[in-house]
C-alpha positions in Angstrom: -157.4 -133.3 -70.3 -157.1 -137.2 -70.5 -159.9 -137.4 -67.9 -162.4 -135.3 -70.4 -161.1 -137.7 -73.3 -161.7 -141.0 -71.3 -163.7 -143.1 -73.1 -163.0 -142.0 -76.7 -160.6 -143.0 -79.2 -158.1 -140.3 -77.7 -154.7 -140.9 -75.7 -153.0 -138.2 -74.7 -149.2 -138.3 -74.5 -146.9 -135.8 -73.3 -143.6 -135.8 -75.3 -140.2 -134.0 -74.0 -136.7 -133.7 -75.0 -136.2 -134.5 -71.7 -134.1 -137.4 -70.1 -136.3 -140.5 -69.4 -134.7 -139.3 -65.6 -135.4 -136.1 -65.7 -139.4 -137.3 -67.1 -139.8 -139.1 -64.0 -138.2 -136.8 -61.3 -140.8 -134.2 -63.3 -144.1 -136.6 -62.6 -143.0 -137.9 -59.1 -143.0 -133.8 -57.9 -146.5 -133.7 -59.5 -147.6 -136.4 -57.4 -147.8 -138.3 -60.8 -149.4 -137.9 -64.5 -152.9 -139.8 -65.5 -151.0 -140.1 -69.1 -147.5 -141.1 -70.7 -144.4 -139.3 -70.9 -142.7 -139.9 -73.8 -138.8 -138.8 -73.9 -137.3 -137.7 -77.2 -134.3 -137.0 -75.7 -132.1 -139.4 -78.4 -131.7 -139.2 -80.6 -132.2 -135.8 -79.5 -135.6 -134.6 -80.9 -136.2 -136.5 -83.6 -140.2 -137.6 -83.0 -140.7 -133.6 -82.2 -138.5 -132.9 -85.5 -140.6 -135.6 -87.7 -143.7 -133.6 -86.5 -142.2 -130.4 -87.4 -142.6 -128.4 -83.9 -138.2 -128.8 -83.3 -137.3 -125.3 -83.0 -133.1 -125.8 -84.3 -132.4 -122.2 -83.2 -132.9 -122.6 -79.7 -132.6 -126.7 -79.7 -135.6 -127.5 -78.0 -138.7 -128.3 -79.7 -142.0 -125.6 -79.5 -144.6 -126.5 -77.1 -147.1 -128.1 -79.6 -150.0 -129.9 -79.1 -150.9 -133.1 -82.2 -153.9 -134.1 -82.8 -152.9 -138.0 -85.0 -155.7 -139.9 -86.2 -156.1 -143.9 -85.4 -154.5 -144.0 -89.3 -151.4 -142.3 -88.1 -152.5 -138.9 -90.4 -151.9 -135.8 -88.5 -155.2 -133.8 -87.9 -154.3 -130.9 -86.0 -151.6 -129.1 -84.7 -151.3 -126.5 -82.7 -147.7 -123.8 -81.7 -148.3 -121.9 -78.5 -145.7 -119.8 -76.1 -144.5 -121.1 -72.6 -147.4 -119.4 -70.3 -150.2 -119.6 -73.0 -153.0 -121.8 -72.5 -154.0 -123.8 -75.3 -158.0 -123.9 -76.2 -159.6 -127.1 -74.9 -162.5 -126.5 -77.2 -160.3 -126.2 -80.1 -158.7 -129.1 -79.4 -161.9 -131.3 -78.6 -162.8 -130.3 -82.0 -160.1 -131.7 -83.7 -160.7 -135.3 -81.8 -164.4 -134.5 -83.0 -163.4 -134.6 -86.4 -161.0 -138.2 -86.4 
């Protein structure tokens, strides 16, 4: 997705509660990411929480993607399962819209 982004305003940044460890060991077996892995690991999910996307029942935070204007104002967010793919069109027309 970065790749299609290039150019714009638009960084994308893939945030885990995930050791800063366990982040890397994660990349390295994907032959490396084209974008930043953020851990929110401690205090343990506290960027995911401030977004609203922490799930406290299961202690782990949804999988989520943020769309955050160059103000800081959140744009767009959107709550999807495991195995769902989330629509690229939808989100390219959130980053339209910032």
């Amino acid at each position: 997705m970065q790749e299609r982004f290039a150019g714009g305003s638009a960084q994308v940044v893939g945030i885990s509660c995930d050791s800063v460890y366990t982040l890397k060991a994660w990349a390295e077996s994907l032959g490396g990411t084209k974008y930043p892995l953020c851990s929110d690991f401690w205090p343990h999910g506290k960027v995911t929480q401030s977004y609203g996307v922490f799930n406290d029942e299961i202690g782990r935070p949804e999988r989520a993607i943020i769309v955050v204007d160059a103000a800081g104002i959140v744009r767009y967010i959107d709550v999807h399962q495991l195995r769902e793919v989330p629509d690229e069109e939808e989100i390219a027309q959130a980053l339209e819209k910032c």
